[in-house]
Predicted model as a PDB file, atoms N, CA, C, CB and O in Angstrom, pLDDT in the B-factor column:
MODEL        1                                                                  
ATOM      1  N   UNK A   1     140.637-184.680 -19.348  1.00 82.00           N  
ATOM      2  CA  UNK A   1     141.293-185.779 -20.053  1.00 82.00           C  
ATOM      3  C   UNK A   1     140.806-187.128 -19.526  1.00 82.00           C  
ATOM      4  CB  UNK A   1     142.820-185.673 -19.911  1.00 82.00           C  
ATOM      5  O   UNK A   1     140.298-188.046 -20.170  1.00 82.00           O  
ATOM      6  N   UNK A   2     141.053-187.058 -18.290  1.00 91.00           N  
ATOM      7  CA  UNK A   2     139.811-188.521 -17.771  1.00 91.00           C  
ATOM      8  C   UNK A   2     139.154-188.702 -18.382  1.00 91.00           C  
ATOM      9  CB  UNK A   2     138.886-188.613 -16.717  1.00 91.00           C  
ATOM     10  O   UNK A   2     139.376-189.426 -19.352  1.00 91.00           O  
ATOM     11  N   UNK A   3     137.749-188.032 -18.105  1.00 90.00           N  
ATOM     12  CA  UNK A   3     137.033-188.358 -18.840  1.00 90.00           C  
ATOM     13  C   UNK A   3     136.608-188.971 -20.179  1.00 90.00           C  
ATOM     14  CB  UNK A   3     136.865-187.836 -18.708  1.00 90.00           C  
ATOM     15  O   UNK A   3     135.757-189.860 -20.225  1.00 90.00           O  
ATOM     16  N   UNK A   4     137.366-188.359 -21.538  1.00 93.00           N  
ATOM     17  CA  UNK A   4     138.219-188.668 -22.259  1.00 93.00           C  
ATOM     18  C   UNK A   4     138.761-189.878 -22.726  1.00 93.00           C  
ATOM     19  CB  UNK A   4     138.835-188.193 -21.912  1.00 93.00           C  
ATOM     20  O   UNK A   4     138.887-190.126 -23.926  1.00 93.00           O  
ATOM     21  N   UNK A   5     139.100-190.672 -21.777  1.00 95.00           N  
ATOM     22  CA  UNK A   5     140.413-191.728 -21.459  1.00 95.00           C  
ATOM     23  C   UNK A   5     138.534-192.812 -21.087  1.00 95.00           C  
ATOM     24  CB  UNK A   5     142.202-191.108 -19.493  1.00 95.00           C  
ATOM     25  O   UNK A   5     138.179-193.772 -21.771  1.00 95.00           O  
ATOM     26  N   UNK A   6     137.922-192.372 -20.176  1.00 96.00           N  
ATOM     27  CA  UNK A   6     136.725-193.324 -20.297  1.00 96.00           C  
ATOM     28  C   UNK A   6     136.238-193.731 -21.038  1.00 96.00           C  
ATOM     29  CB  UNK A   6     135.927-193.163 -19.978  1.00 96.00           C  
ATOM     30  O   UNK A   6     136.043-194.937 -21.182  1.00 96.00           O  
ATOM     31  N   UNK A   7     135.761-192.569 -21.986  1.00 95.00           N  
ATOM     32  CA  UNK A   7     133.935-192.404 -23.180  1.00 95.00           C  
ATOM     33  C   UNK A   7     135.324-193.363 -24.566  1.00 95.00           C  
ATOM     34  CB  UNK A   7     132.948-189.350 -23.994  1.00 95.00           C  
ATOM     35  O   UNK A   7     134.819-193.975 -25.508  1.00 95.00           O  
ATOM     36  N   UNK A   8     136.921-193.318 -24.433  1.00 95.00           N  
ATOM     37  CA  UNK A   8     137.182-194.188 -25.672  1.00 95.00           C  
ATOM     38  C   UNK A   8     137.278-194.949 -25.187  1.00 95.00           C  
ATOM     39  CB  UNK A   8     138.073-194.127 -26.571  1.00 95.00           C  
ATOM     40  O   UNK A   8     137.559-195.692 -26.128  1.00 95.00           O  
ATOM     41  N   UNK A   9     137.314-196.084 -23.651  1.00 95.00           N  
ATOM     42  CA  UNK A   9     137.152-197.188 -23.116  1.00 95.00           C  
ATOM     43  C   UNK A   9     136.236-197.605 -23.900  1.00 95.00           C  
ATOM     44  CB  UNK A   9     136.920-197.230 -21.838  1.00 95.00           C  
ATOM     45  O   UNK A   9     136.487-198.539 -24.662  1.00 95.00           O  
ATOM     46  N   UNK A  10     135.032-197.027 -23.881  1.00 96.00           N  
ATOM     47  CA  UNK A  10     133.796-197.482 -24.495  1.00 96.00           C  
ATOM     48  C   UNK A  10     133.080-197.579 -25.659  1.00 96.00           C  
ATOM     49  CB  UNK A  10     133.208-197.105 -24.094  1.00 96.00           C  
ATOM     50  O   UNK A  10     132.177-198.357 -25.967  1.00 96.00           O  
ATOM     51  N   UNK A  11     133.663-196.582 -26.338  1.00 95.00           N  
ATOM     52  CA  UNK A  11     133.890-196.375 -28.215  1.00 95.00           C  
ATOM     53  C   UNK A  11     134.149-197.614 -28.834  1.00 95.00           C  
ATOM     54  CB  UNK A  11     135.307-195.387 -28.751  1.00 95.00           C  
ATOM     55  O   UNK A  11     135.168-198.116 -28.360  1.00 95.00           O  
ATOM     56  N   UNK A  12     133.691-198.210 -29.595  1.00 95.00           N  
ATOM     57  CA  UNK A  12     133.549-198.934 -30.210  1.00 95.00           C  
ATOM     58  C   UNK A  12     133.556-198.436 -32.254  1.00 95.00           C  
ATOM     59  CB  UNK A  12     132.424-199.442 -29.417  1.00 95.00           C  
ATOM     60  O   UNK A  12     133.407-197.314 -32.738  1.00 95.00           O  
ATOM     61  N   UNK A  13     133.819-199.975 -33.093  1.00 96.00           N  
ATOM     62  CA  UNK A  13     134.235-199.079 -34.171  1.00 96.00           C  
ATOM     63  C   UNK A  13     135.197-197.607 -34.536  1.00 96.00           C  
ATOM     64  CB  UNK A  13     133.217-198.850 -34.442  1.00 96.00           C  
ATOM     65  O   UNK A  13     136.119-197.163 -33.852  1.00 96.00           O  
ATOM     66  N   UNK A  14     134.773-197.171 -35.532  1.00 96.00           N  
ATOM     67  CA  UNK A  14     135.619-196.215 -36.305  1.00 96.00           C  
ATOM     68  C   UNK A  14     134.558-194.958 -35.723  1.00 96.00           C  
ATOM     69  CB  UNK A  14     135.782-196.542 -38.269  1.00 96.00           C  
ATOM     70  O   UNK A  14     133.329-195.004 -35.668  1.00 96.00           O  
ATOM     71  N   UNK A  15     135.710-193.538 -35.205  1.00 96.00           N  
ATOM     72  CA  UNK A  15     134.809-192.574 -34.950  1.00 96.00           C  
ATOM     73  C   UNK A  15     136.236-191.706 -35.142  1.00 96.00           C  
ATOM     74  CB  UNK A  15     133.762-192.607 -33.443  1.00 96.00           C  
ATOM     75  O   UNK A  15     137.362-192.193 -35.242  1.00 96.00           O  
ATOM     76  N   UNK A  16     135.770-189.900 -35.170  1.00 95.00           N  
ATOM     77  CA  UNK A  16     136.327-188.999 -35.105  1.00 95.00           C  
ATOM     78  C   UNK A  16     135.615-188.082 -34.295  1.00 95.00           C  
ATOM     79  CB  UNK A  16     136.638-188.692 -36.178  1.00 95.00           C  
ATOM     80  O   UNK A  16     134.411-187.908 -34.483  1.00 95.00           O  
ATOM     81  N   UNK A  17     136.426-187.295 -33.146  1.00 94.00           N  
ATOM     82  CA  UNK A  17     134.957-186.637 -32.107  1.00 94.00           C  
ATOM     83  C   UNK A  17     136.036-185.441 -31.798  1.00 94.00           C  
ATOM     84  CB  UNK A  17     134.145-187.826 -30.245  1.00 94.00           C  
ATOM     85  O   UNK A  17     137.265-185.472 -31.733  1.00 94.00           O  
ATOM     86  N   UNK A  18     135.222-184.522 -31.658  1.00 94.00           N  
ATOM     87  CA  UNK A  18     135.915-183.044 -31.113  1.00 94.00           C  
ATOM     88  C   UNK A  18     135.106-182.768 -30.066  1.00 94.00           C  
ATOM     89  CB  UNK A  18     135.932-181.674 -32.178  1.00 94.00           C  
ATOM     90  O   UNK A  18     133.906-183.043 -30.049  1.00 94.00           O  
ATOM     91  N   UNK A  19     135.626-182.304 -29.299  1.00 93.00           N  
ATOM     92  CA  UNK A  19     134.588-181.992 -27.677  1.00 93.00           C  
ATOM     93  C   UNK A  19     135.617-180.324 -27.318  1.00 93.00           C  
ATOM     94  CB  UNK A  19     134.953-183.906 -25.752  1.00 93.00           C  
ATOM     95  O   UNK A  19     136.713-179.768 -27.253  1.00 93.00           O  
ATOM     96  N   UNK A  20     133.971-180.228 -27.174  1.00 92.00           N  
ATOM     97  CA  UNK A  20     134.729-178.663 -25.931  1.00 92.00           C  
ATOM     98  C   UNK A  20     133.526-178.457 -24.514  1.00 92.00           C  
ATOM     99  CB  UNK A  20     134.667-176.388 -27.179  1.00 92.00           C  
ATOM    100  O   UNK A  20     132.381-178.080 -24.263  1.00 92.00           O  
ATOM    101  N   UNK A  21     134.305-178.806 -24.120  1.00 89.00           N  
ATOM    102  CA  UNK A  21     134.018-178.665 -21.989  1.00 89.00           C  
ATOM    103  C   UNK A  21     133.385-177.169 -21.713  1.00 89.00           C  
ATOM    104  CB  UNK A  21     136.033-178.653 -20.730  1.00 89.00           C  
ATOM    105  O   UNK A  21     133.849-176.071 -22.023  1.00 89.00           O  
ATOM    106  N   UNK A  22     132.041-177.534 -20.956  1.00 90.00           N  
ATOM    107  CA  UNK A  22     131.507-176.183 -21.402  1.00 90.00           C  
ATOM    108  C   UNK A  22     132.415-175.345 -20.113  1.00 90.00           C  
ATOM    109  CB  UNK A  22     129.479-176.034 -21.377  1.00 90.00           C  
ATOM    110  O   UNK A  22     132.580-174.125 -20.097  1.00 90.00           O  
ATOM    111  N   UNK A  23     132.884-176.200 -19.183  1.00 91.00           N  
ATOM    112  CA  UNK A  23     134.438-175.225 -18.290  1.00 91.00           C  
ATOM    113  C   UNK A  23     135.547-174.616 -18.654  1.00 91.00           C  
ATOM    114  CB  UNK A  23     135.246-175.908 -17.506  1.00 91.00           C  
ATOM    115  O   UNK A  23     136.161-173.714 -18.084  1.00 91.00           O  
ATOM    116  N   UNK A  24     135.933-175.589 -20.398  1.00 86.00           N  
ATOM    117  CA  UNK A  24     137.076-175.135 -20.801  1.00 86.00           C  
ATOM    118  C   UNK A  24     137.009-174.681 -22.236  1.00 86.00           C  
ATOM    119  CB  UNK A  24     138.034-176.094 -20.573  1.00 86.00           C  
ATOM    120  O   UNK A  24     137.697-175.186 -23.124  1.00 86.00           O  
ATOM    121  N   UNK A  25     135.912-173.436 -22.468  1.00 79.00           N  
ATOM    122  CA  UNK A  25     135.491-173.012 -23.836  1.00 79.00           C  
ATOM    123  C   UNK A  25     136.064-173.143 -24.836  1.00 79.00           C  
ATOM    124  CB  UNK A  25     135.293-171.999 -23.963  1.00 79.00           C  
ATOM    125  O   UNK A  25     135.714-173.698 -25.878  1.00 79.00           O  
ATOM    126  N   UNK A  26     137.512-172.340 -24.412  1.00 82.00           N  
ATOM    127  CA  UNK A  26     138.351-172.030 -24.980  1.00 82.00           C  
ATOM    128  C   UNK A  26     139.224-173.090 -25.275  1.00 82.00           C  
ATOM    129  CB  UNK A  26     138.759-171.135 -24.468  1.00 82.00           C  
ATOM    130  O   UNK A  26     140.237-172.587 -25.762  1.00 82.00           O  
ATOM    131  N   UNK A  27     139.366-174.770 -25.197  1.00 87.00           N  
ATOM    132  CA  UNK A  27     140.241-175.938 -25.428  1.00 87.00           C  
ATOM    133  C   UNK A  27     139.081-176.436 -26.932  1.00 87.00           C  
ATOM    134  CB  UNK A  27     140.409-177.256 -23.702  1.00 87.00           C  
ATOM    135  O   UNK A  27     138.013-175.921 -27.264  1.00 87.00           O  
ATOM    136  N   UNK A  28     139.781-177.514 -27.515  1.00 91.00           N  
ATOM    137  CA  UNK A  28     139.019-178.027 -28.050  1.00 91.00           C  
ATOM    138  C   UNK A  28     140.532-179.561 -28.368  1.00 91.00           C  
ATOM    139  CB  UNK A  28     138.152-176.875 -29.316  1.00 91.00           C  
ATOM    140  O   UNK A  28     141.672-179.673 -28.818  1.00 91.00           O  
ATOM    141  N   UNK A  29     139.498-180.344 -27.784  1.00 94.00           N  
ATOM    142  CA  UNK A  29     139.834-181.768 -27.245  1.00 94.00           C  
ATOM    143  C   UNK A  29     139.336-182.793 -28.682  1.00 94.00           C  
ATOM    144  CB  UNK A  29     138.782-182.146 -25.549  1.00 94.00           C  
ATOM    145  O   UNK A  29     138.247-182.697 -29.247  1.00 94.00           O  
ATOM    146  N   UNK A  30     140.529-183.822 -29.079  1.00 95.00           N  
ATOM    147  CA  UNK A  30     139.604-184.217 -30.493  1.00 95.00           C  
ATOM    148  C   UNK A  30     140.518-185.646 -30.224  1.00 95.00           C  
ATOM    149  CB  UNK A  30     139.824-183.061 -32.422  1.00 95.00           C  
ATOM    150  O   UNK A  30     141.702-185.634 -29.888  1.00 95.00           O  
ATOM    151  N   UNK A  31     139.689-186.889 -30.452  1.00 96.00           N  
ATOM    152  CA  UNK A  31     140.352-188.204 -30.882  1.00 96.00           C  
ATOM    153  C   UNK A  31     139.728-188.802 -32.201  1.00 96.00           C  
ATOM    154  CB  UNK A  31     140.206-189.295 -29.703  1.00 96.00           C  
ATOM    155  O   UNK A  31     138.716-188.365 -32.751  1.00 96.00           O  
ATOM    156  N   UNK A  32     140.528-189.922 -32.642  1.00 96.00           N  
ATOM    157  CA  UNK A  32     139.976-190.865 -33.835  1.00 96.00           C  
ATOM    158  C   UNK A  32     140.409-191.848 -33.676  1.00 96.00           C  
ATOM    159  CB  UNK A  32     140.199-190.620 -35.153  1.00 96.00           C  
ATOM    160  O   UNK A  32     141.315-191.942 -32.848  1.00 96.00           O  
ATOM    161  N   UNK A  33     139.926-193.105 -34.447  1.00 97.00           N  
ATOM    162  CA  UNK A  33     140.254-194.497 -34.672  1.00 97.00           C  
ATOM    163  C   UNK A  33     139.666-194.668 -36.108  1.00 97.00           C  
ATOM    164  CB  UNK A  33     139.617-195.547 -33.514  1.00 97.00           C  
ATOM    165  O   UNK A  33     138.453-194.540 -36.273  1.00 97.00           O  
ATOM    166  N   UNK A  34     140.616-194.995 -37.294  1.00 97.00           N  
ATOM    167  CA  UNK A  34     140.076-195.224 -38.504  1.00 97.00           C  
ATOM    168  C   UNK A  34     139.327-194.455 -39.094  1.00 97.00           C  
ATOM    169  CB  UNK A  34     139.553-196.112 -38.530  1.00 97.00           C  
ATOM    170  O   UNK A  34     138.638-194.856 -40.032  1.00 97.00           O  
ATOM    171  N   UNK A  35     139.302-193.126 -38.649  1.00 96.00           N  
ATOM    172  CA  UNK A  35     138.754-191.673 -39.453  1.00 96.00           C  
ATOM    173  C   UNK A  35     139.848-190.519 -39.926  1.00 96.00           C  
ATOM    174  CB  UNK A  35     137.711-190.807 -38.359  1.00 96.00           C  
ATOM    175  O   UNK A  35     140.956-190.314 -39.432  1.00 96.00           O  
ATOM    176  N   UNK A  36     139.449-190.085 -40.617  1.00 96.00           N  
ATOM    177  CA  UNK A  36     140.441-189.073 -40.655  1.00 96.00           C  
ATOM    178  C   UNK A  36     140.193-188.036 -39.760  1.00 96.00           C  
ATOM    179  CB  UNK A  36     140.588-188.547 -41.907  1.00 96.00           C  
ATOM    180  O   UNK A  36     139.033-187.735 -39.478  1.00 96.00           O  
ATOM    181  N   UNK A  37     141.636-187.158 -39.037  1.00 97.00           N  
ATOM    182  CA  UNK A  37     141.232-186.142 -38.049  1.00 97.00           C  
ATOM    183  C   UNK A  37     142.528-185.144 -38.101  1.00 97.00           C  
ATOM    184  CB  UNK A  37     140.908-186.838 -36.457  1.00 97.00           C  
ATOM    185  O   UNK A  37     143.646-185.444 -37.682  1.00 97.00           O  
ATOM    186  N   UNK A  38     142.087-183.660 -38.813  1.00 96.00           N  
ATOM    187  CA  UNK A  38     143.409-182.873 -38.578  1.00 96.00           C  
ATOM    188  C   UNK A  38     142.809-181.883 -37.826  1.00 96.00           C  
ATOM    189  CB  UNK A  38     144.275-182.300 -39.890  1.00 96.00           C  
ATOM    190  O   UNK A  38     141.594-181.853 -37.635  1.00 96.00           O  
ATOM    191  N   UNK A  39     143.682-180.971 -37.333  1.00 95.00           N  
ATOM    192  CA  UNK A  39     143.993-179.622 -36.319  1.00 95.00           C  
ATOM    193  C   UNK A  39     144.778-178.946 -36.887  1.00 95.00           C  
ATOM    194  CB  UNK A  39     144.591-179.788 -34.942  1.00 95.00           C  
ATOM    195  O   UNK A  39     145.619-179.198 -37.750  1.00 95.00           O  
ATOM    196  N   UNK A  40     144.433-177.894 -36.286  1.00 94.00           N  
ATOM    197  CA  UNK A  40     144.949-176.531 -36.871  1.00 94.00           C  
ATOM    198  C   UNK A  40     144.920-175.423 -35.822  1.00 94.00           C  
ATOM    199  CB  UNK A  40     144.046-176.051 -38.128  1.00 94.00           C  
ATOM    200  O   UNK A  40     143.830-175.178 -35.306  1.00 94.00           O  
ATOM    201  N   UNK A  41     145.846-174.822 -35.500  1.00 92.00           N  
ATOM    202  CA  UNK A  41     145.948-173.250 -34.245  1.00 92.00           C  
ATOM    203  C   UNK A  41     146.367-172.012 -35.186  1.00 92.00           C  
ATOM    204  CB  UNK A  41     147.546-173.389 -32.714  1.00 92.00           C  
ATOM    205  O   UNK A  41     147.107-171.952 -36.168  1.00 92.00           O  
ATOM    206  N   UNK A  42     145.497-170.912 -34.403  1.00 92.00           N  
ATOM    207  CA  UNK A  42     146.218-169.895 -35.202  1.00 92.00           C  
ATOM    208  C   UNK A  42     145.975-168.887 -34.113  1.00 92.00           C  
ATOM    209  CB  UNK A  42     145.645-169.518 -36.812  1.00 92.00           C  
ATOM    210  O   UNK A  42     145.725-169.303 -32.982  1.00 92.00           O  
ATOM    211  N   UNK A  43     146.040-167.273 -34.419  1.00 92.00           N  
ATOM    212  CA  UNK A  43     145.735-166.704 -33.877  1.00 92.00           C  
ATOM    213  C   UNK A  43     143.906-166.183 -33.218  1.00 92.00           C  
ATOM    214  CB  UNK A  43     146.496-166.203 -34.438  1.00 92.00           C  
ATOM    215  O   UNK A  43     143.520-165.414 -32.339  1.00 92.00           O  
ATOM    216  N   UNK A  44     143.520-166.689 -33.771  1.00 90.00           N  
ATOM    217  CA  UNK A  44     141.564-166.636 -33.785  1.00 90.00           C  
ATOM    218  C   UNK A  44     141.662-167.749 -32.640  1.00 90.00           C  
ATOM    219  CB  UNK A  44     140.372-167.308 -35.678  1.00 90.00           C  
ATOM    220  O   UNK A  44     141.152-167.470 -31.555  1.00 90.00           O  
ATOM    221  N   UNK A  45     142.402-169.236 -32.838  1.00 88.00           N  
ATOM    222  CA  UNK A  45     141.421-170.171 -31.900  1.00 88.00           C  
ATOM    223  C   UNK A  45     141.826-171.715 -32.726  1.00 88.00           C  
ATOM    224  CB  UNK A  45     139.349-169.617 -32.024  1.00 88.00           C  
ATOM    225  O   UNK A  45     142.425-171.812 -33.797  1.00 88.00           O  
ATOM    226  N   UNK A  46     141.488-172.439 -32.174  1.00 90.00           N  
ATOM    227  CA  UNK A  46     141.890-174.196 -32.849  1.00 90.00           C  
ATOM    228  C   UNK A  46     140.920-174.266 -33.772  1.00 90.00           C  
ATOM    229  CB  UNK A  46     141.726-175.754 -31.723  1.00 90.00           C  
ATOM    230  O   UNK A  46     140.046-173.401 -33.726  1.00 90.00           O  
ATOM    231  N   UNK A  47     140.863-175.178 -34.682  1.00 94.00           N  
ATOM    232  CA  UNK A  47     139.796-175.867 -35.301  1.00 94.00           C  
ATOM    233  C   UNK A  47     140.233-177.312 -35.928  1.00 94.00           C  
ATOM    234  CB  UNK A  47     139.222-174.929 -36.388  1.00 94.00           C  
ATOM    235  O   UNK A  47     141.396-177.483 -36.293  1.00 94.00           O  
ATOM    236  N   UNK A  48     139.579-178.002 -36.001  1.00 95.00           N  
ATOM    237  CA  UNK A  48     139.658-179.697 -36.344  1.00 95.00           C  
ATOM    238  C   UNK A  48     138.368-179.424 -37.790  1.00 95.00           C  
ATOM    239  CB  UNK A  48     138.918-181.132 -34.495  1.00 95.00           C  
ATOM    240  O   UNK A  48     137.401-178.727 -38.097  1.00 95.00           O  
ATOM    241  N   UNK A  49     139.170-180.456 -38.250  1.00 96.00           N  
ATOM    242  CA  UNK A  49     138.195-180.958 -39.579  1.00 96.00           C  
ATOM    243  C   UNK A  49     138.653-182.696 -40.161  1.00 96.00           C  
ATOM    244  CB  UNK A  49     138.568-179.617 -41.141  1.00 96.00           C  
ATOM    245  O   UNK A  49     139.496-183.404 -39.609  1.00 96.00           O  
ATOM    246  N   UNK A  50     138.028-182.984 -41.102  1.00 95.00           N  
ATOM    247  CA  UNK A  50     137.772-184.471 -41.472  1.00 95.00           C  
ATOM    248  C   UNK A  50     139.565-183.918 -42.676  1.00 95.00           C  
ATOM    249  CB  UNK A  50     135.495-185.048 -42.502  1.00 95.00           C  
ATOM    250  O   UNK A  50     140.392-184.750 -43.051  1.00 95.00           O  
ATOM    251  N   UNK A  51     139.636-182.548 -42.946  1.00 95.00           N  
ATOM    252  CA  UNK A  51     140.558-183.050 -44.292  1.00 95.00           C  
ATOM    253  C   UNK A  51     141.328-181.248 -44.109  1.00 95.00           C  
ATOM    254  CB  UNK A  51     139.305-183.607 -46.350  1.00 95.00           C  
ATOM    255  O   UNK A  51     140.937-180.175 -43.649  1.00 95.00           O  
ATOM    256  N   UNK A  52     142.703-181.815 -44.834  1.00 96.00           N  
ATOM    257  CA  UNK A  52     142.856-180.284 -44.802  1.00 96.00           C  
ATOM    258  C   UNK A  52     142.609-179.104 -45.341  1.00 96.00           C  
ATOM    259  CB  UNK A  52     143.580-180.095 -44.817  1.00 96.00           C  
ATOM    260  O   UNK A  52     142.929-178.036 -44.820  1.00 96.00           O  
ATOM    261  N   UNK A  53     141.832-179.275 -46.776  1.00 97.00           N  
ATOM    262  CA  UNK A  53     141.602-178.296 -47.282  1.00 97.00           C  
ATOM    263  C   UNK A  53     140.385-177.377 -46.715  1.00 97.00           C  
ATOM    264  CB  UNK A  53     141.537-178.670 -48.447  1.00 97.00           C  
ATOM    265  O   UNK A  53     140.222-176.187 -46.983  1.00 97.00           O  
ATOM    266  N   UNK A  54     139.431-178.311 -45.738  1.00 96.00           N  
ATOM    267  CA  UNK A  54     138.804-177.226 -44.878  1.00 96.00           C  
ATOM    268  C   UNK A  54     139.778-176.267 -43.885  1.00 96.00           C  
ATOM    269  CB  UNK A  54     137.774-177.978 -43.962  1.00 96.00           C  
ATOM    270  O   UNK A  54     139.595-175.073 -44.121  1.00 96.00           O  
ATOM    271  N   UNK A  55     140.106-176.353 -43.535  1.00 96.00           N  
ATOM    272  CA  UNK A  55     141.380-176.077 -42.730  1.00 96.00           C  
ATOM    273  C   UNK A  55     142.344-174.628 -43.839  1.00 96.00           C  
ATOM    274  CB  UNK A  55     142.441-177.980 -42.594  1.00 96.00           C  
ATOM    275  O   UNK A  55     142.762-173.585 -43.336  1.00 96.00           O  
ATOM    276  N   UNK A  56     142.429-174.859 -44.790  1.00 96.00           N  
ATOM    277  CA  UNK A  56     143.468-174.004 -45.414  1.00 96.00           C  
ATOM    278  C   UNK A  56     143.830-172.762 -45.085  1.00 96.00           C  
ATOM    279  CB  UNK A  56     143.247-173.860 -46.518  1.00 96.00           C  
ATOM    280  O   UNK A  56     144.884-172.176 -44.838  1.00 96.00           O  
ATOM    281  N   UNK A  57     141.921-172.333 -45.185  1.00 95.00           N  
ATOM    282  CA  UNK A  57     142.218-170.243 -44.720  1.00 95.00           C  
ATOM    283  C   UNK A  57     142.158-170.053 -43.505  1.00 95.00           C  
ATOM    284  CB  UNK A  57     140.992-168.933 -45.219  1.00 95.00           C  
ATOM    285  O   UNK A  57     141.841-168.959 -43.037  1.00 95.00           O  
ATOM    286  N   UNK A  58     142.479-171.175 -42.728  1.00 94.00           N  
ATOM    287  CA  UNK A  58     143.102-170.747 -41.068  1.00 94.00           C  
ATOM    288  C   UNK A  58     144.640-170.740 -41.124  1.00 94.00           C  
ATOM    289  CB  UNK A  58     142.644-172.015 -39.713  1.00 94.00           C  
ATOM    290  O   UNK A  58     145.220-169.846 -40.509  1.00 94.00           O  
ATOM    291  N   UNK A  59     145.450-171.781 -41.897  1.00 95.00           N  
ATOM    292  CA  UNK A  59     146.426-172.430 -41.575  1.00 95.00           C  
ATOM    293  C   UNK A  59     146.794-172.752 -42.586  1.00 95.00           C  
ATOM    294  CB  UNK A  59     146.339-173.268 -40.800  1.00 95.00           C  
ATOM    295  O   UNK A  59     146.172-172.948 -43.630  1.00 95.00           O  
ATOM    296  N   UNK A  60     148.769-172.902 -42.142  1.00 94.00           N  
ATOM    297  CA  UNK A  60     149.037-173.872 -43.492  1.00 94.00           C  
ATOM    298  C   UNK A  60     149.920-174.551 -42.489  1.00 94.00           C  
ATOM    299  CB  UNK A  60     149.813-173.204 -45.196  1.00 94.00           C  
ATOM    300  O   UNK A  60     150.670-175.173 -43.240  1.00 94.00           O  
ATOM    301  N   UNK A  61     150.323-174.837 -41.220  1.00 95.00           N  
ATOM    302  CA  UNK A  61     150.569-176.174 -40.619  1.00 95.00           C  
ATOM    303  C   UNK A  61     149.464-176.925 -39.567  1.00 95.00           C  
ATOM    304  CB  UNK A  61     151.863-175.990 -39.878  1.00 95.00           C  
ATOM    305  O   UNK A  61     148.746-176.207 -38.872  1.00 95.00           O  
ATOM    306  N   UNK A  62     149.360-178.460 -39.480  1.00 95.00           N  
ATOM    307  CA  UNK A  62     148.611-179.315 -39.339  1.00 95.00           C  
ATOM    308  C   UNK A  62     149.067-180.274 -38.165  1.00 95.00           C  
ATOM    309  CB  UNK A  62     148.446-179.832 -40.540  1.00 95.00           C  
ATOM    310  O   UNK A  62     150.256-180.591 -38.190  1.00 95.00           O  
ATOM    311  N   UNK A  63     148.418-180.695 -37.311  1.00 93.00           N  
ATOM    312  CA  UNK A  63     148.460-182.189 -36.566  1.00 93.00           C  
ATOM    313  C   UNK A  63     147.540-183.424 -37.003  1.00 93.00           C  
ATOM    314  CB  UNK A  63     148.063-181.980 -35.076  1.00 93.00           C  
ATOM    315  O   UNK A  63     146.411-183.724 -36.614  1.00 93.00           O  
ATOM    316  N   UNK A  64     147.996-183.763 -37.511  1.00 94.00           N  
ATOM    317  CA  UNK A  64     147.388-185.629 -37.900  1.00 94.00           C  
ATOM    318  C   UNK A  64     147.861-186.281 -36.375  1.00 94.00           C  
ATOM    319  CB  UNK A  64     148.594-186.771 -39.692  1.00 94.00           C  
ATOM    320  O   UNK A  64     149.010-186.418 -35.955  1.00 94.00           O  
ATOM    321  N   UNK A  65     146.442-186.665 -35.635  1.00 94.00           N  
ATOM    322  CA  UNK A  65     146.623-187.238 -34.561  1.00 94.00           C  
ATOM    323  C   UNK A  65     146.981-188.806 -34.967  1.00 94.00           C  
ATOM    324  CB  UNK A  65     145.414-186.982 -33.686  1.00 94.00           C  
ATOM    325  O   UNK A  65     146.342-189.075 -35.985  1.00 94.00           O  
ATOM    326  N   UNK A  66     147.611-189.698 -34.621  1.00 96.00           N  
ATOM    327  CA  UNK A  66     147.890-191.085 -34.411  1.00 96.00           C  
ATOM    328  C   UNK A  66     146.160-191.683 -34.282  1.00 96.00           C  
ATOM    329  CB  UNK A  66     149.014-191.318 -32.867  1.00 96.00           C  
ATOM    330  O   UNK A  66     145.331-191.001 -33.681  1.00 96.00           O  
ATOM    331  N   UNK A  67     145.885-192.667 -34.757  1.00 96.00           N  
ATOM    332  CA  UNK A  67     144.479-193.785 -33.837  1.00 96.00           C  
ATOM    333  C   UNK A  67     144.629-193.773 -32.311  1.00 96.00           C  
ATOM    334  CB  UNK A  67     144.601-195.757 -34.229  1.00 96.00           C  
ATOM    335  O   UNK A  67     145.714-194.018 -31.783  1.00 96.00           O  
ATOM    336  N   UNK A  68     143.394-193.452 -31.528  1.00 94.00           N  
ATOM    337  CA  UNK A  68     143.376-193.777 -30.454  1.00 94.00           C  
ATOM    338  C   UNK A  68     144.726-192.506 -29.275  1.00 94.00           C  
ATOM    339  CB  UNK A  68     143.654-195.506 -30.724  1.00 94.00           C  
ATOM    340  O   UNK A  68     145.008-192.522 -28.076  1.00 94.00           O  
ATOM    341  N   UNK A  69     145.110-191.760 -30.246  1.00 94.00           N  
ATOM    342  CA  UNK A  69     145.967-190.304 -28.995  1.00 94.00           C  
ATOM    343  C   UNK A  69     144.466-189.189 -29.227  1.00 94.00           C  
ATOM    344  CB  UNK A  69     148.274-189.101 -29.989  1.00 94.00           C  
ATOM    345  O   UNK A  69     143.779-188.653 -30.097  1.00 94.00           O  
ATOM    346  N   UNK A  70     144.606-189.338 -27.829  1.00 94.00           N  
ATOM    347  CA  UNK A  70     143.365-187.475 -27.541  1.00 94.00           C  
ATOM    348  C   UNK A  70     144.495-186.848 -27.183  1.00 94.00           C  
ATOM    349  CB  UNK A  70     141.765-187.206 -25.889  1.00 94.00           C  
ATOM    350  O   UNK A  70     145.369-187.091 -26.351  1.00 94.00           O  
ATOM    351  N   UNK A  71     144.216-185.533 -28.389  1.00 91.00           N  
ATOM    352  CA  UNK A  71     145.236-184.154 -28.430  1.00 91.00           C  
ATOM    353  C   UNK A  71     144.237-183.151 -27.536  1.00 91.00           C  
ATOM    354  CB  UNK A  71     145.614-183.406 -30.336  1.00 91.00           C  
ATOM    355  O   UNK A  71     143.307-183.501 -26.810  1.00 91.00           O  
ATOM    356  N   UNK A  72     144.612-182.088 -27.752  1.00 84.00           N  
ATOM    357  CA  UNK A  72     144.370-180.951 -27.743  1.00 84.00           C  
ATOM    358  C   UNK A  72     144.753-179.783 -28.070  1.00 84.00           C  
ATOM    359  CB  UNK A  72     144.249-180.892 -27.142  1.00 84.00           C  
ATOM    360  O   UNK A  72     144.055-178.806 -27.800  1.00 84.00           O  
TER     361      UNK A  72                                                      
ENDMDL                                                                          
END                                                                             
């Protein structure tokens, strides 16, 4: 999460970013500012996309992160 909390110190403009830590395979870490960004958990594993209908045949509940909160 540090880390994290740095690289958007430095972000500039509008972005949407998903990261996975090659320590923590199994997380998947995602922020935005002025992009669209949803999540989705199920039994398989997380996944993030720009919209929800990519998302559908994992899931039918969602996290819409806030601008500027890194979820996970």
């Amino acid at each position: 999460l540090k880390t994290l909390v740095e690289v958007q110190k430095r972000l500039e403009g509008s972005y949407a970013v998903a990261v996975i830590f090659k320590d923590r395979n199994d997380e998947i870490w995602a922020m935005k500012r002025n992009n669209p960004l949803v999540a989705t958990k199920n039994d398989i594993g997380c996944f993030v996309a720009s919209d929800i209908p990519a998302l559908l045949s994992y899931s039918n509940k969602f996290i819409r992160p806030e601008d500027d909160e890194i979820f996970l």
